[in-house]
gemmi code that builds the backbone of each chain (N, CA, C; Angstrom):
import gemmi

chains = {
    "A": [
        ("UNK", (92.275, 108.480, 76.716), (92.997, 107.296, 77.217), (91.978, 106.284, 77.720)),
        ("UNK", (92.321, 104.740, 77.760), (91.316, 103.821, 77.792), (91.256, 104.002, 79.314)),
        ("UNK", (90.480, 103.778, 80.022), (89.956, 103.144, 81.043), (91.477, 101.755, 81.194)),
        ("UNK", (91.279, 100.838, 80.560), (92.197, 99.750, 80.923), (93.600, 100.480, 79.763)),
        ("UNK", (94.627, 101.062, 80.207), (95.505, 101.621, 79.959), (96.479, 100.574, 79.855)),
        ("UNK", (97.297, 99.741, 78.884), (97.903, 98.676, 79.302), (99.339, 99.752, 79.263)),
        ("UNK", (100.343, 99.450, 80.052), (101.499, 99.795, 79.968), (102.644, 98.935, 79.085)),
        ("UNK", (103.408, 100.142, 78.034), (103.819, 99.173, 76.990), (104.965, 98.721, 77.701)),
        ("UNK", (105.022, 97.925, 76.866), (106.784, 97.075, 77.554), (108.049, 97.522, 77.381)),
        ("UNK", (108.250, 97.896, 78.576), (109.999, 98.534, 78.297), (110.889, 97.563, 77.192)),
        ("UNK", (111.528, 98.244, 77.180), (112.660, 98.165, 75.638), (113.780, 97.612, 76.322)),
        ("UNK", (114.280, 96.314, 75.595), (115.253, 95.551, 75.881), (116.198, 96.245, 76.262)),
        ("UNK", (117.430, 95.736, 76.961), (118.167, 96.791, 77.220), (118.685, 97.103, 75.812)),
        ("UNK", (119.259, 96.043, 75.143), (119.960, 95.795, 73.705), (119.682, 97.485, 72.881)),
        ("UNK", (118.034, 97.345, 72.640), (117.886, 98.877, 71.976), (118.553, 100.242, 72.746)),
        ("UNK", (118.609, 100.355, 73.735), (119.518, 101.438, 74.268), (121.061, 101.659, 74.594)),
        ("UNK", (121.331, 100.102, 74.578), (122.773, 100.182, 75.312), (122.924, 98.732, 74.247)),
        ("UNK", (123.607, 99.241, 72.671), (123.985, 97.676, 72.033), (125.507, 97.238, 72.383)),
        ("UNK", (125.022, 95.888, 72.097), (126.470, 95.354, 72.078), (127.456, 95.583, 70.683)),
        ("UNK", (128.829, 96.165, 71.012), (129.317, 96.736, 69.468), (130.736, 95.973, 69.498)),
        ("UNK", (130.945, 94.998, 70.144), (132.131, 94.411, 69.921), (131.849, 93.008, 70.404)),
        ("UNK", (131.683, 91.763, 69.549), (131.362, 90.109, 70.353), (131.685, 90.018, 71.703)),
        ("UNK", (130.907, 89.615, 72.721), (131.534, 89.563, 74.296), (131.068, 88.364, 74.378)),
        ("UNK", (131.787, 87.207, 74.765), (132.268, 85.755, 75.200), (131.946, 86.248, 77.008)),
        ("UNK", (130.752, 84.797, 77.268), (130.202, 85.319, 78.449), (130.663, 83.611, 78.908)),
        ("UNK", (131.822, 83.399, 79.653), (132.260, 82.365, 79.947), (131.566, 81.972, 81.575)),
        ("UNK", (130.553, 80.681, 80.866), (129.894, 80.373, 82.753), (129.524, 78.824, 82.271)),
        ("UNK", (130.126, 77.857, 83.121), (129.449, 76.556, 82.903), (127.782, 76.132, 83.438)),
        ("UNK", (127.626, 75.499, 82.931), (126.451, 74.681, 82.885), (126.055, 73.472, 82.697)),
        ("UNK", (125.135, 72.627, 83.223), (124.920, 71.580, 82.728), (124.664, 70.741, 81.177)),
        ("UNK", (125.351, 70.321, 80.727), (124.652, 69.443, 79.318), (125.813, 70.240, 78.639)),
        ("UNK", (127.352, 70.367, 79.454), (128.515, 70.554, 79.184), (128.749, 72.090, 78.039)),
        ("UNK", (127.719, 73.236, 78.470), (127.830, 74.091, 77.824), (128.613, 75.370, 79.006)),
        ("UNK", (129.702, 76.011, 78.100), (130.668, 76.555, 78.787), (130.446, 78.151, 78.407)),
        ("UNK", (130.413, 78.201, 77.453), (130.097, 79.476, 77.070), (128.924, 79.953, 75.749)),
        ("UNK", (128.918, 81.146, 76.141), (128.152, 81.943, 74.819), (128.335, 83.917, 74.460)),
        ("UNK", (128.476, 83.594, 73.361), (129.188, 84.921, 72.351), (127.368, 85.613, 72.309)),
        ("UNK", (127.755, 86.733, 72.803), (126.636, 87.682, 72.268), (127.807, 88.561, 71.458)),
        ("UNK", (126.518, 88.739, 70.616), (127.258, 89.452, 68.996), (126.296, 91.136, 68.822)),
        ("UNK", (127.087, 91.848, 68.051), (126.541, 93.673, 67.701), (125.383, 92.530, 66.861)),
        ("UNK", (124.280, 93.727, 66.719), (123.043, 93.296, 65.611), (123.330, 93.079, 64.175)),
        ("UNK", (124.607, 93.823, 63.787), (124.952, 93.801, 62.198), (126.017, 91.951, 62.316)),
        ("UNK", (126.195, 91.742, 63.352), (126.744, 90.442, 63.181), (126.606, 89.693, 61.772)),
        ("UNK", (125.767, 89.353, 61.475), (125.243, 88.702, 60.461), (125.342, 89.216, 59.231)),
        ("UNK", (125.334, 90.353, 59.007), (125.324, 91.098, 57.718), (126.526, 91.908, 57.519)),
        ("UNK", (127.242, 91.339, 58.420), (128.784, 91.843, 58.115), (130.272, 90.973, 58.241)),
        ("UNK", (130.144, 89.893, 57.677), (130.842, 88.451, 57.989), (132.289, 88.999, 57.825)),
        ("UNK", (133.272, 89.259, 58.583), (134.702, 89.330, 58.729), (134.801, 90.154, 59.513)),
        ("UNK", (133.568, 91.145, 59.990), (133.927, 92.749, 60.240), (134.235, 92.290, 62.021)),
        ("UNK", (133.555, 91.166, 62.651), (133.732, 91.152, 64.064), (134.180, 89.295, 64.014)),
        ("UNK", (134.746, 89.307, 65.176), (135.411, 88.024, 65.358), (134.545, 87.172, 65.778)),
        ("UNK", (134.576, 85.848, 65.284), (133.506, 84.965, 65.756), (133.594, 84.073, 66.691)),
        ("UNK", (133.427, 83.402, 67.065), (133.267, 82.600, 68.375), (134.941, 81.505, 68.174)),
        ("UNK", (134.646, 81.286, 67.095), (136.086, 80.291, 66.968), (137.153, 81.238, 67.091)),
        ("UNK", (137.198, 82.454, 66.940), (138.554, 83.178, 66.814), (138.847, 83.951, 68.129)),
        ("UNK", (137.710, 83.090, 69.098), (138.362, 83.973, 70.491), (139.147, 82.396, 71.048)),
        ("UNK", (139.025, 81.122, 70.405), (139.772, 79.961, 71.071), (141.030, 79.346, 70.243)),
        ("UNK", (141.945, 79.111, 71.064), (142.729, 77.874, 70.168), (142.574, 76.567, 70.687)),
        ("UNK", (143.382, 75.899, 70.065), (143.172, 74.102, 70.735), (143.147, 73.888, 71.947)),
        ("UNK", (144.345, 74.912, 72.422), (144.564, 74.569, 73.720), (143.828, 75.015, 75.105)),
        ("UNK", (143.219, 76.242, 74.640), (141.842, 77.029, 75.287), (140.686, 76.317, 75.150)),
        ("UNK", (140.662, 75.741, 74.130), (139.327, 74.739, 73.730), (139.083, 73.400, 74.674)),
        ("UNK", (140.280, 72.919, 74.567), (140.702, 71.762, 75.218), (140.456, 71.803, 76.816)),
        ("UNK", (141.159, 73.309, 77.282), (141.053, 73.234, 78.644), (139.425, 73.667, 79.269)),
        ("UNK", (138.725, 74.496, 77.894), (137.245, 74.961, 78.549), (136.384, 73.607, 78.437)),
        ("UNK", (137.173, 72.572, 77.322), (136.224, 71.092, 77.426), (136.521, 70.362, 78.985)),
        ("UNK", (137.545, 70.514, 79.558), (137.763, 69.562, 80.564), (137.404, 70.226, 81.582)),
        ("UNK", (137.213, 71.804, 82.157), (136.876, 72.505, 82.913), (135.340, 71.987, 82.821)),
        ("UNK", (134.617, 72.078, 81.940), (132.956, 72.243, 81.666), (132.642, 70.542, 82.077)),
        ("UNK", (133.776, 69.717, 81.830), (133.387, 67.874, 81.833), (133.299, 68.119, 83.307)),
        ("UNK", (134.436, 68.468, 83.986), (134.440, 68.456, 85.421), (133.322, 69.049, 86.381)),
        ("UNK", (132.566, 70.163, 85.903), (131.509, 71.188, 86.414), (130.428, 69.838, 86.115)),
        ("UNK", (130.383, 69.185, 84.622), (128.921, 68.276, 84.582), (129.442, 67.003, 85.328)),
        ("UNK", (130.490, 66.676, 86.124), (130.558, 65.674, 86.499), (129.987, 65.739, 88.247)),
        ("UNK", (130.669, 66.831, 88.690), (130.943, 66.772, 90.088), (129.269, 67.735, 90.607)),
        ("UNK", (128.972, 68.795, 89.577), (128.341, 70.050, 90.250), (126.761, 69.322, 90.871)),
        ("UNK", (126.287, 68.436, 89.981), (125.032, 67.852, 90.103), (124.786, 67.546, 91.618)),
        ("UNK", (125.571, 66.350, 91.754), (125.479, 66.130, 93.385), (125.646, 67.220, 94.428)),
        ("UNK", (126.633, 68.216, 94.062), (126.839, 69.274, 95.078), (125.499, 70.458, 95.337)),
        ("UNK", (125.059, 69.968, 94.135), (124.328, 71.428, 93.745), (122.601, 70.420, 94.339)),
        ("UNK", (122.413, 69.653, 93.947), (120.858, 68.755, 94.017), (120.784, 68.531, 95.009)),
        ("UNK", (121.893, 67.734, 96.063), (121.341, 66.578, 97.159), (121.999, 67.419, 98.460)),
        ("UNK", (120.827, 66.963, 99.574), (121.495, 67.773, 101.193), (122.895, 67.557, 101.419)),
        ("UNK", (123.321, 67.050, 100.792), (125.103, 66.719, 101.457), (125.617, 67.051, 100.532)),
        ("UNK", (126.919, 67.864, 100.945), (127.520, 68.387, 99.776), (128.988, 67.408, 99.266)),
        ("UNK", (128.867, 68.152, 98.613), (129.474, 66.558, 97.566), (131.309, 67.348, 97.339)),
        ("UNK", (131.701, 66.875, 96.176), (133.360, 67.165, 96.524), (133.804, 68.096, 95.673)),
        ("UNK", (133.288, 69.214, 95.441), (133.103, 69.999, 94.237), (134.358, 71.255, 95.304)),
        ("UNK", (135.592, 71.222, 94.307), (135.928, 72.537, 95.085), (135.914, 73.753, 94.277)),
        ("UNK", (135.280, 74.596, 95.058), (134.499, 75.616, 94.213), (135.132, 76.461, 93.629)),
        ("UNK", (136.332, 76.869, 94.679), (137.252, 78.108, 94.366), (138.419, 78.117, 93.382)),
        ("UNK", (138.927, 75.933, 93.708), (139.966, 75.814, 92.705), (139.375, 76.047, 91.432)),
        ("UNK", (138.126, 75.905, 91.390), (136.928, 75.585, 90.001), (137.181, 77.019, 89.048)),
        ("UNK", (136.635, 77.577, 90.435), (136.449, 79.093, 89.882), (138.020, 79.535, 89.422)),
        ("UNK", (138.672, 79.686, 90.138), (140.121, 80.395, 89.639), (140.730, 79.836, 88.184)),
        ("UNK", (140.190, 78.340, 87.911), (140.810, 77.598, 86.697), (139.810, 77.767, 85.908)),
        ("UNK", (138.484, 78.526, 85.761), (137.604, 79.424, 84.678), (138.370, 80.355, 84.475)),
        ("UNK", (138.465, 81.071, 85.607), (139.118, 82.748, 85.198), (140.584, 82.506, 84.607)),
        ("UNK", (141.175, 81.637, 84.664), (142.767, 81.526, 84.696), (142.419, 81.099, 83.037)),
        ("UNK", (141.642, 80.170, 82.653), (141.014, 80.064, 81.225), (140.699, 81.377, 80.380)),
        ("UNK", (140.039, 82.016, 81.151), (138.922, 83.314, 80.455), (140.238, 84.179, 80.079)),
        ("UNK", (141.370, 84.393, 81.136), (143.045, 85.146, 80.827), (143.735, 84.525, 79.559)),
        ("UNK", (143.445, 83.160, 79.355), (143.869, 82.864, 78.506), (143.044, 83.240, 76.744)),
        ("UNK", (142.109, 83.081, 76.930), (141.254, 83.380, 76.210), (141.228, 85.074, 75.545)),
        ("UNK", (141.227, 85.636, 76.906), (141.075, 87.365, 76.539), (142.803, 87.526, 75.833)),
        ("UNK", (143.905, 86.952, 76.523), (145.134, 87.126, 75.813), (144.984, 86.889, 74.374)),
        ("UNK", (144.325, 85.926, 73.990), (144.670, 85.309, 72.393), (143.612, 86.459, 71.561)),
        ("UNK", (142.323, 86.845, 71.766), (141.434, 87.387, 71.475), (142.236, 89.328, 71.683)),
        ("UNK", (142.213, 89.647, 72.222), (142.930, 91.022, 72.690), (141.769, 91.931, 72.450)),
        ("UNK", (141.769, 93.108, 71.561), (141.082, 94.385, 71.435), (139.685, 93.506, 70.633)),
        ("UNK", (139.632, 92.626, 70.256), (138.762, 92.071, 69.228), (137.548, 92.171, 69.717)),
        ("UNK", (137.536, 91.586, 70.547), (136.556, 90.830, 72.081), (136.852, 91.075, 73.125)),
        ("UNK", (135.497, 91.047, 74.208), (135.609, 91.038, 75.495), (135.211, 89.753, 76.065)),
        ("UNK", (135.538, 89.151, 76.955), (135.626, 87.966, 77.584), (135.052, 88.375, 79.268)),
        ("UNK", (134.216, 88.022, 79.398), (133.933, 88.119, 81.046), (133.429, 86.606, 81.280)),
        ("UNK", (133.482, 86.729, 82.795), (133.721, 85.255, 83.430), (132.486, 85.120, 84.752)),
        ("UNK", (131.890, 84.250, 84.521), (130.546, 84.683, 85.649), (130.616, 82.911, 86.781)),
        ("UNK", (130.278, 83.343, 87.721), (130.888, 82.123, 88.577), (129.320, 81.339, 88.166)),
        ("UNK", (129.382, 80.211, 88.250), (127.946, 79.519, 88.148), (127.126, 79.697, 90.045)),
        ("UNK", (125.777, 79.108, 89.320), (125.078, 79.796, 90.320), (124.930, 78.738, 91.904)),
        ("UNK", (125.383, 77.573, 90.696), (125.308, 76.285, 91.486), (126.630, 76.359, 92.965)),
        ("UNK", (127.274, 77.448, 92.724), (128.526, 77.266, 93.575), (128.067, 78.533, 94.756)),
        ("UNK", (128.403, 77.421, 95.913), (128.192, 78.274, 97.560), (128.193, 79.822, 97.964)),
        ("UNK", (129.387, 80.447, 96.528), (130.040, 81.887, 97.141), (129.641, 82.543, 95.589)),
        ("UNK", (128.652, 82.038, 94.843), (128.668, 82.995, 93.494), (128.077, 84.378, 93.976)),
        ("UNK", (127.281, 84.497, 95.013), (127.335, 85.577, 94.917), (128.440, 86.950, 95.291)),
        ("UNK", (129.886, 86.343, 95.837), (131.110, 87.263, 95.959), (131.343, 87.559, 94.048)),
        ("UNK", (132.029, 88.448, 93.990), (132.297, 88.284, 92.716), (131.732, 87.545, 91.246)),
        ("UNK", (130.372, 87.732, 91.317), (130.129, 86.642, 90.442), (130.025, 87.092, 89.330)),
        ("UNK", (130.171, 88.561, 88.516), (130.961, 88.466, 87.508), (131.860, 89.355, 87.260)),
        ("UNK", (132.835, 89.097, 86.467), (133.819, 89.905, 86.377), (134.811, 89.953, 84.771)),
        ("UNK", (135.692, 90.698, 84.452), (135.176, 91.063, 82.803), (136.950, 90.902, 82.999)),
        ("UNK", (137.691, 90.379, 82.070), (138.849, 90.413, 82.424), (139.455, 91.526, 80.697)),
        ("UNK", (140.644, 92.494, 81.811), (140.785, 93.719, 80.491), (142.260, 93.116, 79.973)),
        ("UNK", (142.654, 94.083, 78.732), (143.603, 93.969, 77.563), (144.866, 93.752, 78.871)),
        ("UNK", (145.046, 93.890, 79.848), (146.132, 93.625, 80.776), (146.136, 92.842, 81.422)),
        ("UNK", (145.113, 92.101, 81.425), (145.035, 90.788, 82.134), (144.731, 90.965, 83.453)),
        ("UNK", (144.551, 92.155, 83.971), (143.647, 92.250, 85.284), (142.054, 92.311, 85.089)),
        ("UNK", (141.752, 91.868, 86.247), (140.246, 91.310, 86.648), (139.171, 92.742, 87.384)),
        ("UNK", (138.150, 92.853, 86.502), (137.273, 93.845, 87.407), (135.771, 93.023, 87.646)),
        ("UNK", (135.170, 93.803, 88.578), (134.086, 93.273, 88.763), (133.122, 93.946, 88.207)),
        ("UNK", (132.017, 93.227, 87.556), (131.334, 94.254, 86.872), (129.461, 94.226, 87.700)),
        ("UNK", (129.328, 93.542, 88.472), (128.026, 94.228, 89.392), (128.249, 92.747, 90.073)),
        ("UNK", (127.354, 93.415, 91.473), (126.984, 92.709, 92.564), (126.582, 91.106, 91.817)),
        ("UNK", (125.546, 91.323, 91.233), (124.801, 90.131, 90.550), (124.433, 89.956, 89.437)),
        ("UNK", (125.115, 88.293, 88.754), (124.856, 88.527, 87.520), (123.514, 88.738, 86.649)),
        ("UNK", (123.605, 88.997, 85.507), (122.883, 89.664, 84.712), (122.993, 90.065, 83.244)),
        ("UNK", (122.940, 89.341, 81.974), (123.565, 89.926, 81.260), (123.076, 91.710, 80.816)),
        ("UNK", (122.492, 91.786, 81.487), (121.828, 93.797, 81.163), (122.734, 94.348, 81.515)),
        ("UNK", (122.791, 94.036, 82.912), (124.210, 94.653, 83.711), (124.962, 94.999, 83.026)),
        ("UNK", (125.723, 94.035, 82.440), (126.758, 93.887, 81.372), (126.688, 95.548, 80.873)),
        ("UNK", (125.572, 95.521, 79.820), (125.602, 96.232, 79.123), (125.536, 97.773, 79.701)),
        ("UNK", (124.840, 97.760, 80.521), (124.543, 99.323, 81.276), (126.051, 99.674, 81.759)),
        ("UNK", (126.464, 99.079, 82.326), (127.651, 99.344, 82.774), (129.043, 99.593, 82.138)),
        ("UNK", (129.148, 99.239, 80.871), (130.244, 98.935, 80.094), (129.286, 99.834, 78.882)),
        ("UNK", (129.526, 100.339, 78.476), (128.913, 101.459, 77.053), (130.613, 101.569, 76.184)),
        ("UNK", (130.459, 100.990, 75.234), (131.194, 100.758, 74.260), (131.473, 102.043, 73.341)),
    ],
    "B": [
        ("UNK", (129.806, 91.008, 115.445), (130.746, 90.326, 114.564), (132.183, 90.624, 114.087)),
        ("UNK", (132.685, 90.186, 113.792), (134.176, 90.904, 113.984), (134.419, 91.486, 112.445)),
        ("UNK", (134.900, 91.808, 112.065), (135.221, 92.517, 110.364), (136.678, 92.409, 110.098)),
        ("UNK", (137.535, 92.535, 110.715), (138.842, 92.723, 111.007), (139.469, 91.247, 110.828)),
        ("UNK", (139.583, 89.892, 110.652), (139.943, 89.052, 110.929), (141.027, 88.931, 109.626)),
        ("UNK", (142.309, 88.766, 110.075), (143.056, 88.339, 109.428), (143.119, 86.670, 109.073)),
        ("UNK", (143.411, 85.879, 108.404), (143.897, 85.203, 107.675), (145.273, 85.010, 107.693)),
        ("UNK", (146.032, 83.885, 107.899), (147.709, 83.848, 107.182), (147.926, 83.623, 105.826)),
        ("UNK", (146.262, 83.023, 105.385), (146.662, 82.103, 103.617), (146.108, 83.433, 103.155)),
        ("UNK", (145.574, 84.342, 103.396), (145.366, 85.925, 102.558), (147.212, 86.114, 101.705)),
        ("UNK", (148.528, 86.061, 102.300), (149.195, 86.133, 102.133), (149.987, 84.706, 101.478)),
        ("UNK", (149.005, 83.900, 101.456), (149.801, 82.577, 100.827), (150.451, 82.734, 99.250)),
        ("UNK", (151.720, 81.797, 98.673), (151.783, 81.485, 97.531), (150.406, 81.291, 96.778)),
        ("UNK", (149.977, 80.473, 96.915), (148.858, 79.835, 96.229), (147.960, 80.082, 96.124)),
        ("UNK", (147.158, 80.936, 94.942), (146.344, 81.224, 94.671), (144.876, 81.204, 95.216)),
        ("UNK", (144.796, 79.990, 95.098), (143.469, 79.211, 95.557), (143.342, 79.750, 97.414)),
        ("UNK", (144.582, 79.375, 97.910), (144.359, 79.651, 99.153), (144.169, 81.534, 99.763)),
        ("UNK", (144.611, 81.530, 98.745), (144.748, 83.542, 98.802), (142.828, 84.077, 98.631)),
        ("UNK", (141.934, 83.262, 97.568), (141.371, 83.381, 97.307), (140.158, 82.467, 97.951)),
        ("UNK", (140.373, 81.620, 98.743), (139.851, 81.178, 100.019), (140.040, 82.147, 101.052)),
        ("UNK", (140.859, 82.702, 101.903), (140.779, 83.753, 102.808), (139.749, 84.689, 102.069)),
        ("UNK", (140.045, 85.278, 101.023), (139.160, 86.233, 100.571), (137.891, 86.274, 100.869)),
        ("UNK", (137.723, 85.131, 100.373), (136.005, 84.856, 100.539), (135.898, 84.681, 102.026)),
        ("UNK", (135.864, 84.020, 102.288), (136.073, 83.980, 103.922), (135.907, 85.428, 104.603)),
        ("UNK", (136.287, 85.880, 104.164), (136.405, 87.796, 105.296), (134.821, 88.252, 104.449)),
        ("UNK", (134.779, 87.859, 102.999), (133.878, 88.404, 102.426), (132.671, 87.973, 102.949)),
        ("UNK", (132.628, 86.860, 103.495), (131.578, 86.163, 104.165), (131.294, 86.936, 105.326)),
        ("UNK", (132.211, 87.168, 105.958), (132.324, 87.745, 107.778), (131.782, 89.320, 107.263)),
        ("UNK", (131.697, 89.487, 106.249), (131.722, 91.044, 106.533), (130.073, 91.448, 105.872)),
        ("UNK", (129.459, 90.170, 105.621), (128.494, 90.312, 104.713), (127.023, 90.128, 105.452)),
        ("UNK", (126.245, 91.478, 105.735), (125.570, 91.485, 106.873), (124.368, 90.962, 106.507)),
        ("UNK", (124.077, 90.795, 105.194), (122.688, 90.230, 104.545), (122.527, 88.596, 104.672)),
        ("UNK", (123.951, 87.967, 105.252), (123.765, 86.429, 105.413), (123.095, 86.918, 107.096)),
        ("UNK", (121.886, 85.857, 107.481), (121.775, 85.033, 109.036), (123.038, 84.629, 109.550)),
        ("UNK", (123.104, 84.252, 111.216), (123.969, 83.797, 110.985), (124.119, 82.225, 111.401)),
        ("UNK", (122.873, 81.433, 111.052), (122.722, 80.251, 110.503), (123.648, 80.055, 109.118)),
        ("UNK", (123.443, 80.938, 108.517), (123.988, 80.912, 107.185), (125.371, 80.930, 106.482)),
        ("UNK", (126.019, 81.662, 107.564), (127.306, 82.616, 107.375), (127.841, 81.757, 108.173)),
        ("UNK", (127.143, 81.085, 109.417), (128.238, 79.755, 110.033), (128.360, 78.330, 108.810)),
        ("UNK", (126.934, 78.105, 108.306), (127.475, 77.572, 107.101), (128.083, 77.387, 105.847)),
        ("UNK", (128.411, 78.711, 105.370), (129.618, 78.873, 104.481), (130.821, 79.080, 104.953)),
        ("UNK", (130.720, 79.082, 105.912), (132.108, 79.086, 106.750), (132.529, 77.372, 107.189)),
        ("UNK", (131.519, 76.891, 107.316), (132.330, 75.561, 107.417), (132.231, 74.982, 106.281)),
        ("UNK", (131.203, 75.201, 105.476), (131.589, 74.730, 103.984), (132.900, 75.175, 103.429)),
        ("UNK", (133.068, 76.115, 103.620), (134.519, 76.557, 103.360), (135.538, 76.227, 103.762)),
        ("UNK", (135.831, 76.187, 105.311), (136.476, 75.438, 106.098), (136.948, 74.011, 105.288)),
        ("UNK", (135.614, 73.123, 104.945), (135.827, 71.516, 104.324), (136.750, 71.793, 103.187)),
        ("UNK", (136.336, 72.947, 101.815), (136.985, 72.971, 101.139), (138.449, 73.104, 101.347)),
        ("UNK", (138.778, 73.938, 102.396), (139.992, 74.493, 102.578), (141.128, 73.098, 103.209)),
        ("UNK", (140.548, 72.409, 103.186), (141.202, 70.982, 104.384), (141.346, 69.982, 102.627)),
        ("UNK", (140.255, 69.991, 102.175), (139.952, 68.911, 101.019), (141.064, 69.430, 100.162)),
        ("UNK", (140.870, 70.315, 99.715), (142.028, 71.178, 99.058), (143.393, 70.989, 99.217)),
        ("UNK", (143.866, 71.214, 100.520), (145.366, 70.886, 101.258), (145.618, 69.543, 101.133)),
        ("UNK", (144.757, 68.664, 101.073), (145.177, 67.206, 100.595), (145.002, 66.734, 99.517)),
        ("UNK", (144.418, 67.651, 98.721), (144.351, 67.264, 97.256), (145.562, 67.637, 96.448)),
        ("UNK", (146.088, 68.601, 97.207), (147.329, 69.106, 96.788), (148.613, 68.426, 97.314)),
        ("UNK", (148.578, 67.939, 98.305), (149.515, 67.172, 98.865), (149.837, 66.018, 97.867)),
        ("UNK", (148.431, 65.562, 97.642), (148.792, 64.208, 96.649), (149.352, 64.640, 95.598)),
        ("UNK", (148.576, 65.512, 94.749), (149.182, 65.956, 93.536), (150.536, 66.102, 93.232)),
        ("UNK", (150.924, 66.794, 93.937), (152.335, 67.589, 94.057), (153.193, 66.312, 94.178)),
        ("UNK", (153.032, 65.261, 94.735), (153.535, 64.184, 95.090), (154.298, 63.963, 93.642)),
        ("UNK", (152.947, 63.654, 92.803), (153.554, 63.008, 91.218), (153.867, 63.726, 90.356)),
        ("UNK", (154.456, 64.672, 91.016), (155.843, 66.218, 89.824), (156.573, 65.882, 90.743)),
        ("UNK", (157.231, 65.530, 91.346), (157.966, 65.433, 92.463), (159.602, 65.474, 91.297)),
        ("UNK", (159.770, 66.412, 90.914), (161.357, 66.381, 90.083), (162.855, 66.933, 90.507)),
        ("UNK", (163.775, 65.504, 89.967), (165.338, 66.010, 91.599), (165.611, 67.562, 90.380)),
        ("UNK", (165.495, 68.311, 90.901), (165.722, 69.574, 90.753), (167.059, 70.023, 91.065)),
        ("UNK", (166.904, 69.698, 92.390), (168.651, 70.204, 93.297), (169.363, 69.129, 93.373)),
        ("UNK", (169.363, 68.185, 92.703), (170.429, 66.838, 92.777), (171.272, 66.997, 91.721)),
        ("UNK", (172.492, 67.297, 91.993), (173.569, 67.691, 91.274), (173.934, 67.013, 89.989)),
        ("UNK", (173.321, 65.369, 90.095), (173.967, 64.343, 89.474), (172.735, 64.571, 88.021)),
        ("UNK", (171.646, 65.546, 88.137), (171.106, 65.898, 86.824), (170.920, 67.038, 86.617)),
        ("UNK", (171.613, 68.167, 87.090), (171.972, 69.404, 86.698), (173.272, 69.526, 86.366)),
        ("UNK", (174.558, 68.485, 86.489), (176.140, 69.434, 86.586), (175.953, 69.117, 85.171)),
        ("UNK", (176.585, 70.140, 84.930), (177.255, 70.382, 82.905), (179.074, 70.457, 82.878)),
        ("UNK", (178.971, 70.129, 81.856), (180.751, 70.427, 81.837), (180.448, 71.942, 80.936)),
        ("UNK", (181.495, 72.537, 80.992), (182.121, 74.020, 80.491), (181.559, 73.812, 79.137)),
        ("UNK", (181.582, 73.249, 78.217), (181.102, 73.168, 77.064), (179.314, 72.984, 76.732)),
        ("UNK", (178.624, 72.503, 78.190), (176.976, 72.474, 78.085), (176.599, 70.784, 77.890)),
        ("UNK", (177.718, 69.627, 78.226), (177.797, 68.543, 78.085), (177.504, 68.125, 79.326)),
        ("UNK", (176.473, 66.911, 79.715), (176.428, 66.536, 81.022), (177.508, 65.323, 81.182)),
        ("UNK", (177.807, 65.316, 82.147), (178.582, 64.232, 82.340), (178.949, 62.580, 82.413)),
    ],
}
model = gemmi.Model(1)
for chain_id, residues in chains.items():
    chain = gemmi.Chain(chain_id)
    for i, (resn, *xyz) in enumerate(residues, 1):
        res = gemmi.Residue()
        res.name, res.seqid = resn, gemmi.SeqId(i, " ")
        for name, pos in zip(("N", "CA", "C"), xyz):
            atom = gemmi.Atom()
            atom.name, atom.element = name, gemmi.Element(name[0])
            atom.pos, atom.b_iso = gemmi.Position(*pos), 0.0
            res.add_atom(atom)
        chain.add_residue(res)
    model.add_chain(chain)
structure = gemmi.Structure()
structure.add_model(model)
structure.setup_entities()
């Protein structure tokens, strides 16, 4: 063994714990991006076999995650940047994501999983900040703090 | 610190306010905040909780629909209004 022994780099979580069903990771952000679909690795080389990002929304889910995400890039900046807090209410914010993400996991069902992560920019993300909503429309929490690894360690498909 | 603190809006209709108490106790009970810190999410919270009640006040204003006014609910026996 060398003298300078480098230690190799642990293994993504992905190689131990994959993702085997699309999970829709619903969290706003600035530059009006609302969500993102992590996909199984055969994603690509298996076009029909898993649902794609358009088939977890309809118009009307679409519509409401566009005006939810306009409102987060309108209001969050000031609340989130400058010493005074600005008029952002966090909780109505949050409940009308998750009340979205219900809508979302309803239309989508066994296909997909849908979890809902509070943004980081908001006062109380760390209560609940993420949580995975199931085929019944109740809400669990899936760790203290988000993470998409978490995700995966915790939930084994 | 107290742990125990009830809330009346824990038990409210309204969501939002159900889920304001929540956090609120979750705050009180959360020993890793200072309590520089934990007095300030508490009145940050507090603001929301006031901003909120009048944001809703207005709102609610413009659904305002006669519901219980007889003169646009009575039907005749056949499902004809009058």
């Amino acid at each position: 063994m060398s003298a300078f022994h480098v230690q190799p780099k642990a293994a993504i979580v992905t190689d131990v714990f994959p993702i085997l069903i699309p999970t829709l990771r619903i969290f706003p952000d600035f530059g009006r991006f609302a969500c993102k679909l992590d996909t199984p690795p055969d994603f690509d080389q298996c076009p029909g076999k898993y649902a794609s990002q358009a088939d977890f929304f309809t118009n009307q889910t679409a519509a409401l995650l566009d005006d939810w995400t306009l409102e987060f890039s309108k209001c969050a900046f000031a609340d989130a940047f400058s010493e005074q807090h600005g008029d952002m209410l966090w909780i109505s914010f949050d409940l009308r994501g998750l009340r979205i993400a219900k809508m979302i996991k309803r239309h989508i069902g066994d296909r997909g999983r849908v979890i809902y992560q509070k943004p980081i920019e908001s006062p109380y993300w760390k209560y609940d900040s993420t949580r995975e909503i199931l085929n019944d429309g109740s809400v669990v929490n899936l760790h203290k703090h988000p993470g998409w690894h978490n995700l995966l360690q915790l939930r084994i498909l | 610190m107290k742990t125990d603190t009830q809330f009346i809006e824990a038990n409210s209709a309204d969501p939002v306010l159900r889920e304001m108490a929540r956090t609120a106790s979750r705050i009180l009970k959360d020993y890793s905040l200072t309590e520089k810190q934990r007095g300030e999410l508490i009145r940050r919270l507090q603001a929301e909780y006031h901003a909120y009640k009048a944001w809703n006040k207005q709102y609610r204003s413009y659904f305002r629909t006669p519901r219980t006014n007889e003169r646009f609910s009575r039907t005749t026996e056949g499902g004809h209004r009058d």
